[in-house]
N, C-alpha and C positions, 0 to 999 in steps of 0.2 A: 357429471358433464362429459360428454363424446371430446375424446382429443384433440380432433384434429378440428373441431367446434371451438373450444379451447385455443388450441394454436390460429386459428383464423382471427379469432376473437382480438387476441393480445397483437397479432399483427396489425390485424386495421389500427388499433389504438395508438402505435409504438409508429404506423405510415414505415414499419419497416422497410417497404419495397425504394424507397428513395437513398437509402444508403448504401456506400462500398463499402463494405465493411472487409475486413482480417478473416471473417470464420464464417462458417454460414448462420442465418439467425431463424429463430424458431423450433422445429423439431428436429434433434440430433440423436436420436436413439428413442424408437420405437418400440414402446413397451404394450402394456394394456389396455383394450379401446377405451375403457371410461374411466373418469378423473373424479375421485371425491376428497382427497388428501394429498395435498400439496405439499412438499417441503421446499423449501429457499435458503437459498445461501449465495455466497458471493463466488466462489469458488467450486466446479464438480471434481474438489479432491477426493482419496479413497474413505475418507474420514468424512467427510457430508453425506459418501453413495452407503456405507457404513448405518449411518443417521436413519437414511430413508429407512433401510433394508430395516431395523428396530420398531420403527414405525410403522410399518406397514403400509407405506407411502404408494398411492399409483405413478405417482410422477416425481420428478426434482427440476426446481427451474431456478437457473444460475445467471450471472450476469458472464464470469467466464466457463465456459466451456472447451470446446472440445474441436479438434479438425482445424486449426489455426493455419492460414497461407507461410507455406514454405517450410512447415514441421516435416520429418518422416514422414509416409506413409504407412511401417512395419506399425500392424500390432504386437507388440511386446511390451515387457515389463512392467513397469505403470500402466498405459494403456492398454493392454491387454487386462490387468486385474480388474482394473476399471470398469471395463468394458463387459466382462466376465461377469462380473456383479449384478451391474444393472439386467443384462439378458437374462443370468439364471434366474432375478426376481419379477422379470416381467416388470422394471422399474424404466417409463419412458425420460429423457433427458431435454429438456426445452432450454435454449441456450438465449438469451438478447446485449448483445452490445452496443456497439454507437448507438441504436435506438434505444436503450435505455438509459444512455449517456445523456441525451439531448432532449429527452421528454417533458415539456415548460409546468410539466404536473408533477408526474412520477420519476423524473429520472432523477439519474445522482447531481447533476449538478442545481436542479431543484430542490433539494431534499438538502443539500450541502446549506443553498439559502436559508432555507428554511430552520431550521438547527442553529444556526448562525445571526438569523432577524436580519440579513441583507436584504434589501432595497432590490432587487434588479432593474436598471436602467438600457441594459442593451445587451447583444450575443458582443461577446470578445472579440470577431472574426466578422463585419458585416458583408461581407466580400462573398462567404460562404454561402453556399445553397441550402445547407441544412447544419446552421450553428450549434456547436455544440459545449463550448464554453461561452461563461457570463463577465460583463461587469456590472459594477452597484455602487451602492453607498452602505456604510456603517449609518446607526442612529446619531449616535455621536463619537468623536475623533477617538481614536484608539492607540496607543504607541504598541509598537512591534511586539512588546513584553508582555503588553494585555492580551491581545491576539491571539499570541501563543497561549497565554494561560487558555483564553475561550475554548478554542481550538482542542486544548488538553482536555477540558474537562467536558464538551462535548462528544468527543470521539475518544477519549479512550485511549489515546495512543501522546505523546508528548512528541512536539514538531519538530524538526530540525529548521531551525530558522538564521536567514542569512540577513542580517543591518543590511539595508541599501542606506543611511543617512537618519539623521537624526529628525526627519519632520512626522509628524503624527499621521495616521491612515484614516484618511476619509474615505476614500472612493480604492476600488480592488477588484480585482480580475481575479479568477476560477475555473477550475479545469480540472475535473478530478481523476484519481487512476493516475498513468503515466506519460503526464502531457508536461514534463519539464519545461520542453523546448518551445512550448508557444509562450514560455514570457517574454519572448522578440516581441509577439502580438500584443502582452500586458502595456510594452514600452508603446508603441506606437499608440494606441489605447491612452497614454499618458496618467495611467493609477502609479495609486501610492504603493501597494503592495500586489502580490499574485501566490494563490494558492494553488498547490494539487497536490500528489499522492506520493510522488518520484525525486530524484533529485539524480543531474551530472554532474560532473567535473567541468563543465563550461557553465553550469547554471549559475558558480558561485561568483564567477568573475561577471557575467552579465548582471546580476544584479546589483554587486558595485560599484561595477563601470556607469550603469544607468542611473543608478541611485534609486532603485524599488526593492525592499522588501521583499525577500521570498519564504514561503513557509511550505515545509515538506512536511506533509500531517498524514503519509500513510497512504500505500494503493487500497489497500484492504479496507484501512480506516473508512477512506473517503468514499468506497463506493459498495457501504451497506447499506444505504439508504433506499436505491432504486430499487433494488429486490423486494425489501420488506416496505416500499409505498405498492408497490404491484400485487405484492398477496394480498394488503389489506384491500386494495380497490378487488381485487376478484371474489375475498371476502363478501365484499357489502356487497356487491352486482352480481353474485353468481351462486353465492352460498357456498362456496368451498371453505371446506378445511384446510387453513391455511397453518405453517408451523414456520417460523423463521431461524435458520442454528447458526449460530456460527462459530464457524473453525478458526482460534487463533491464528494470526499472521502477522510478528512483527513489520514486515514492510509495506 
């Protein structure tokens, strides 16, 4: 497939052009015009550009990438290796955030539901122009302890979880990656619990104070989902060879 056919492609899908996002989204490092092998991952650490380069990959398409508002400018060190890689293999870099965040199909916090058997009943934030966390319902009533276990044995990673109160979770808010601070939004929302990826030092007192449940299941954990639903959809639609890797990351 022509790349930048590719990159049109995924944007229409993703209605990229409606977000402000942190980084820019789409194509961040132009490599080879056409696209027949794809790799994906969460992360374009040197250990995923690594991946490709074994592969023999035309492309790598990440949910984090690369050019982040208010980093350096200097290439050097890391980004300079990085960067060094991808151009000597002619390995292009496609990067999607918020719009992969927010995608009611493909994104992470679809893919979170999904893994999980939540219910979605609303975006977290109805205020928002383009919502990007959920609330739902559980099937049935879960205590904080089950949660975590689900939680563990779906992703991989074991939650840090804070007691808001002893009542059961029926209904819970989501937000994957590093969205601690919208459990203000979980409370107003009035759920029993709220998930995402990250955790503060003020998250632990608000969900006391409020009495919700919070459960830190992982930036990493939580948003492998969107990458590896986007291969498989360009998979079935497109016939690409898609390969999903992923690089450990406890956080």
């Amino acid at each position: 497939m022509e790349l930048h056919a590719l990159v049109d492609l995924i944007n229409a899908e993703l209605e990229s052009r409606h977000f402000q996002d942190y980084c820019p989204n789409g194509l961040q490092v132009e490599g080879r015009s056409a696209v027949r092998k794809l790799l994906t991952g969460v992360t374009a650490c040197e250990a995923l550009i690594d991946e490709a380069i074994a592969w023999q990959a035309d492309a790598v398409l990440v949910h984090h990438g690369y050019f982040w508002k208010n980093e350096s400018a200097r290439v050097v060190g890391a980004k300079k290796r990085r960067l060094q890689k991808l151009l000597q293999h002619d390995i292009s870099l496609l990067a999607w955030h918020l719009p992969l965040d927010a995608h009611p199909e493909l994104g992470n916090n679809a893919e979170l539901a999904r893994q999980l058997g939540l219910s979605v009943t609303g975006p977290l934030d109805p205020d928002e122009r383009h919502p990007i966390g959920c609330i739902g319902r559980v099937q049935t009533p879960l205590t904080a302890a089950a949660l975590g276990e689900k939680l563990h044995q779906i992703l991989g990673r074991e939650p840090l979880i804070i007691d808001g109160g002893d009542h059961p979770i029926e209904t819970l808010g989501w937000c994957t990656g590093a969205a601690q601070g919208f459990i203000s939004k979980a409370v107003v929302a009035g759920v029993d619990a709220f998930i995402s990826g990250e955790i503060s030092e003020s998250t632990v007192h608000c969900a006391r104070e409020e009495g919700i449940h919070y459960f830190a299941a992982g930036h990493h954990a939580t948003e492998r989902g969107g990458v590896m639903a986007l291969g498989r959809w360009l998979e079935a639609s497109q016939g690409l060879q898609c390969r999903f890797v992923d690089i450990p990351n406890p956080v």
